[in-house]
Every structure is written in C-alpha cells, then in structure tokens.
C-alpha positions in Angstrom: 44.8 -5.1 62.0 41.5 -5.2 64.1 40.9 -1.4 62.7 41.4 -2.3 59.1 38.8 -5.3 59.5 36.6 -3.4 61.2 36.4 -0.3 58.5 36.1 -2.8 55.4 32.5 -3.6 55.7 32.1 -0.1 55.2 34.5 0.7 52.6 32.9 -2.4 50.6 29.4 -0.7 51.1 30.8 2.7 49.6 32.0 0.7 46.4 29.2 -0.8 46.0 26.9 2.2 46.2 29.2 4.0 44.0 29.4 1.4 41.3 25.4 0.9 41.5 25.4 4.9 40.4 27.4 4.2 38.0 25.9 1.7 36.3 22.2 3.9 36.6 24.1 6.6 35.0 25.5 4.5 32.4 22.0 2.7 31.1 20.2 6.1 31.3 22.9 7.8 29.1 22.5 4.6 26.8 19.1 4.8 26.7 19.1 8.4 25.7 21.6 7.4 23.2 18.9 4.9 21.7 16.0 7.1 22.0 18.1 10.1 20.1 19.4 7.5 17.5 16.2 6.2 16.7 14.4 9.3 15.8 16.9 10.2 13.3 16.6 6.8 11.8 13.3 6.4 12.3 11.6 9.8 10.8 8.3 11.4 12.6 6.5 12.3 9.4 6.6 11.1 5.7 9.4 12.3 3.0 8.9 15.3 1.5 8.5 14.2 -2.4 8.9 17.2 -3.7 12.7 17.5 -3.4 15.7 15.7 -4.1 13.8 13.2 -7.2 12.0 12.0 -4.8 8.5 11.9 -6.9 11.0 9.1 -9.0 13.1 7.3 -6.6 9.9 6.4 -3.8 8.3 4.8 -6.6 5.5 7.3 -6.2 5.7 8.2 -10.3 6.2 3.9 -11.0 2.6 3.5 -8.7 0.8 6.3 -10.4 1.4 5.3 -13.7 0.1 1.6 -13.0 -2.9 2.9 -10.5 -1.3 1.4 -7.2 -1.6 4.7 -5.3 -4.2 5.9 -2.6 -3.7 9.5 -2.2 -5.1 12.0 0.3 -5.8 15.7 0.5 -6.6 17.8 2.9 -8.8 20.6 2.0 -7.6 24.0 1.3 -8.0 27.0 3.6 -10.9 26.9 5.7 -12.9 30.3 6.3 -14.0 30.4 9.9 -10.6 29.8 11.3 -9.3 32.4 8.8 -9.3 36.4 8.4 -9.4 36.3 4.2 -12.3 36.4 2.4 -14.9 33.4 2.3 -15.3 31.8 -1.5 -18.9 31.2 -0.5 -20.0 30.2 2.9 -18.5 30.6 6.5 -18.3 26.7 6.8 -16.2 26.4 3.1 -12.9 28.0 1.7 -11.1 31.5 1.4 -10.6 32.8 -1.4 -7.0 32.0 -1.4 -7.4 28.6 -0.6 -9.8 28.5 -3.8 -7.1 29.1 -5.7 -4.8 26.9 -4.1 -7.1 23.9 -4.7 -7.3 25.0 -8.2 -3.6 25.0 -8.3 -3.2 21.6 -7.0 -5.6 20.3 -8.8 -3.7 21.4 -11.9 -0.8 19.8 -10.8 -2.7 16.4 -10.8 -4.0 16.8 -14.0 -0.3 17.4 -15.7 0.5 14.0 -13.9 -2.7 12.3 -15.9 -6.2 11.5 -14.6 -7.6 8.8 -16.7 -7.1 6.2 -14.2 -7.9 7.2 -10.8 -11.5 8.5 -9.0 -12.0 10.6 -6.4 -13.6 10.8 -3.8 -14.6 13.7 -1.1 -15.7 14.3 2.7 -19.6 15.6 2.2 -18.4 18.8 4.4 -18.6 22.4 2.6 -14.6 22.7 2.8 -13.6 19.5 1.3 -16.7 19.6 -1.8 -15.7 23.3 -2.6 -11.7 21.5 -3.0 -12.6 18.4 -4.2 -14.9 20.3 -7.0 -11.9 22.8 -7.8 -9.2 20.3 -8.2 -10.9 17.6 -9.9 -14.7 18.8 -11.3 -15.6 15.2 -11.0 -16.1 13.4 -7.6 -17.9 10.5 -5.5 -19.3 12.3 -2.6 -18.9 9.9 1.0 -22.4 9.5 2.9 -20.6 11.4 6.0 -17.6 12.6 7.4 -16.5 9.2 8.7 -16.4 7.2 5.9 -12.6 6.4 4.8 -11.6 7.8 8.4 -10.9 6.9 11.8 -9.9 3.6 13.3 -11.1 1.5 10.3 -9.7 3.7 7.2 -7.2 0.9 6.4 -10.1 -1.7 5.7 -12.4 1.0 4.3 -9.8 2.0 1.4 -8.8 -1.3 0.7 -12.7 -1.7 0.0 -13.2 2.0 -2.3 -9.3 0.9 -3.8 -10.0 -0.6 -8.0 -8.0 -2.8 -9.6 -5.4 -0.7 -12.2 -7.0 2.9 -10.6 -6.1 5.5 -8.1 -7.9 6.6 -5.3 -8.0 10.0 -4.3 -9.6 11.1 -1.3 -10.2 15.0 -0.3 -10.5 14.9 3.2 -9.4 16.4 6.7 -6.1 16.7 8.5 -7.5 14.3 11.4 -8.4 11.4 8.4 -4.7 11.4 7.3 -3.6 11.7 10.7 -5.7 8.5 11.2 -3.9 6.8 8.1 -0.5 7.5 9.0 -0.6 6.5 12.7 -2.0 3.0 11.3 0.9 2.6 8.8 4.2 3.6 11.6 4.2 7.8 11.5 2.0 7.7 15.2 3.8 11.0 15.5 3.4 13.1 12.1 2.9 16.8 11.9 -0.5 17.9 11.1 -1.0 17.7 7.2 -1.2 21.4 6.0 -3.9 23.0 3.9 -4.0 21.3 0.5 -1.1 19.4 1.2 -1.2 15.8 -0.5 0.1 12.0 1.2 0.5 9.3 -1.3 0.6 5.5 -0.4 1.2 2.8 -2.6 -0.9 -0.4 -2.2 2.4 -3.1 -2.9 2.3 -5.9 -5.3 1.7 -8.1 -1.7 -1.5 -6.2 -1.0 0.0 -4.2 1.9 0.1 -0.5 2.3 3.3 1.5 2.1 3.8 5.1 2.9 5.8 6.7 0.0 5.8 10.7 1.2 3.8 14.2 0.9 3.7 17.0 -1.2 2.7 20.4 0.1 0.7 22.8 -2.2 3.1 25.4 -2.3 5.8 22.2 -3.3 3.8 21.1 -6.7 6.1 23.1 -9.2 9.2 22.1 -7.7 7.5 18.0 -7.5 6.8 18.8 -11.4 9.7 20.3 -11.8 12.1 17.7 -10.9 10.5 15.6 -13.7 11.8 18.0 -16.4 15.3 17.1 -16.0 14.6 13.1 -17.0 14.5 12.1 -20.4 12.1 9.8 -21.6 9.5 10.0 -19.3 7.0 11.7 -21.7 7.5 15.0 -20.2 6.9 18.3 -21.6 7.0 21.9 -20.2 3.1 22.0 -20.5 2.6 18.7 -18.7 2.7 15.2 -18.4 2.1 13.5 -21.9 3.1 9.8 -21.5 1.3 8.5 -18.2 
C-alpha cells in the first residue's frame, strides 16, 4: 500500500506529460489541416478565363459589354533580359514579343473597342505594346502613376462612367493590384498576359481572372459555341 501511494505522484506526472503531447500533436496536425484546406479553397492567383466558359460565367463578357471592366497588361517580351532580336531599342521589345502584342491586341479588337481607353506606362517596353495592340493610347506622366500602394484610388480616378480602362503596364503594377484585392500571393503576370477586374454595381472592385497571350484563341474560342451572342468566326459583331 505505502509503495503504491508513493509511485502515483509519478505515474500521474507521466499521464499528464503524455496527454500534454498529445494534445500539441493533435492542434499542429489540425492546424496543418486548416492551412492545407484553405489554399485549395482559397486560390493563390486569379482564374484562368480562358478555359472552361469562363470568359461567360465570371461575368467578365457581361462587364465588357456595359464598360465595368479595368483591365491590365503586362508588356510583351522585353529585349535586355532576352536573347531574340530587339524590335527597336535595347530598353523595348523582341521581335517576338512584337508580334505577340499585335496578337493580343487583335484579340481585343474582335471583343469590340468603342468603349474603353487605354492607357500606357511612359517606359519603351510598355509604348512599343501599348502602340501595337491598340494604335491609340493616353501615355501616364511616369512609371508610377496607376501603380504601387495607391493604384486602387488612382483607377477609380482614370475609371469613366459606361468605358473600359485598359492599362499596359508592368508585372510589379498588377502584382500591386492583386495583393490590394486578396491574391497577396499571385504568380508573376507573364509577358502579355491580361487581368480583368470588374468595378461592381456597389462601386467595389472584384477580381474576375487572366488570360495569358498564348490563351486568347482558346478565350475567343469558347465564345463560338454560344448562340446569340453576336459572334462570328471573324470576330465579335454584337458588343
């Protein structure tokens, strides 16, 4: 008897440890659980729009049609961190990336320009872009303007009534924009790759998805298969 009281102190201890261990191991493997469930449901970058309807059912189509969206693009290829020929100077675009922005800017003219204005970074990459997709563009006094810590003021302030605004600028701009509206953790946008944003009905910004350059047939692509939507296989004619 006089052993068994003695030893229970100890055997109590042991528990206790044992059960504290438990319990650490318990709330870590729950908290992993949590962190793992809540990057599937909460994704680190924007939808692709190019698949899956996805132009359609985001609303991004709906928004472009009625001149809620705010879209920007990066700039194609830039020379000096490339082997392929320059277009023009060191500072500007490849060759191929000339052609790219020509591509894409195709691609926005089948969806219908009459209602949006654009607008360009005063750098030699994003004017060569900005001139190849759209001809027509408001060059920005510097670099800075529509980027960095006050973008989502500054477009609200360039953003018209019943128009689009379209903005060629650099990967570190639309990282700026997406870390304000919830993607903190987005991949880099690529060269010539486009992020559209819909200014709601309640004045707030929404994030609808991106379209690579290499994506724009398959975005058009997907609008073939609708009827009614004033679509032809040489473009747009209804928006």
């Amino acid at each position: 008897m006089i052993d068994a009281i003695q030893t229970y102190p100890g055997s109590y201890r042991r528990q206790a440890e044992m059960l504290k261990r438990l319990s650490l191991r318990f709330v870590a493997v729950f908290a992993l659980c949590l962190l793992v469930t809540s990057a599937m449901l909460w994704p680190s970058s924007p939808q692709n729009l190019a698949v899956e309807h996805r132009l359609l059912t985001s609303g991004a189509l709906a928004a472009w049609r009625s001149g809620r969206l705010i879209v920007l693009v990066r700039h194609a290829e830039r020379c000096d961190r490339s082997d392929n020929p320059c277009l023009g100077p060191i500072d500007g675009l490849t060759r191929p990336g000339g052609a790219s922005a020509a591509a894409v800017g195709s691609a926005f003219h089948a969806l219908g320009m009459p209602h949006s204005d654009v607008f360009s970074s005063p750098a030699t990459r994003t004017l060569q872009t900005s001139r190849l997709m759209f001809a027509k563009v408001h060059v920005l006094p510097d670099r800075q303007t529509l980027c960095g810590r006050a973008i989502v003021h500054d477009v609200y302030t360039h953003k018209l009534v019943g128009r689009n605004l379209l903005l060629v600028t650099h990967s570190g701009c639309i990282s700026d924009l997406e870390r304000a509206l919830g993607y903190p953790h987005a991949d880099n946008a690529e060269y010539g790759s486009s992020l559209f944003v819909e200014l709601t009905a309640h004045g707030k910004l929404k994030v609808l998805g991106s379209v690579a350059s290499q994506d724009w047939h398959l975005a058009l692509e997907q609008l073939h298969a609708y009827a009614g939507t004033g679509i032809t296989r040489n473009g747009l004619t209804d928006l």
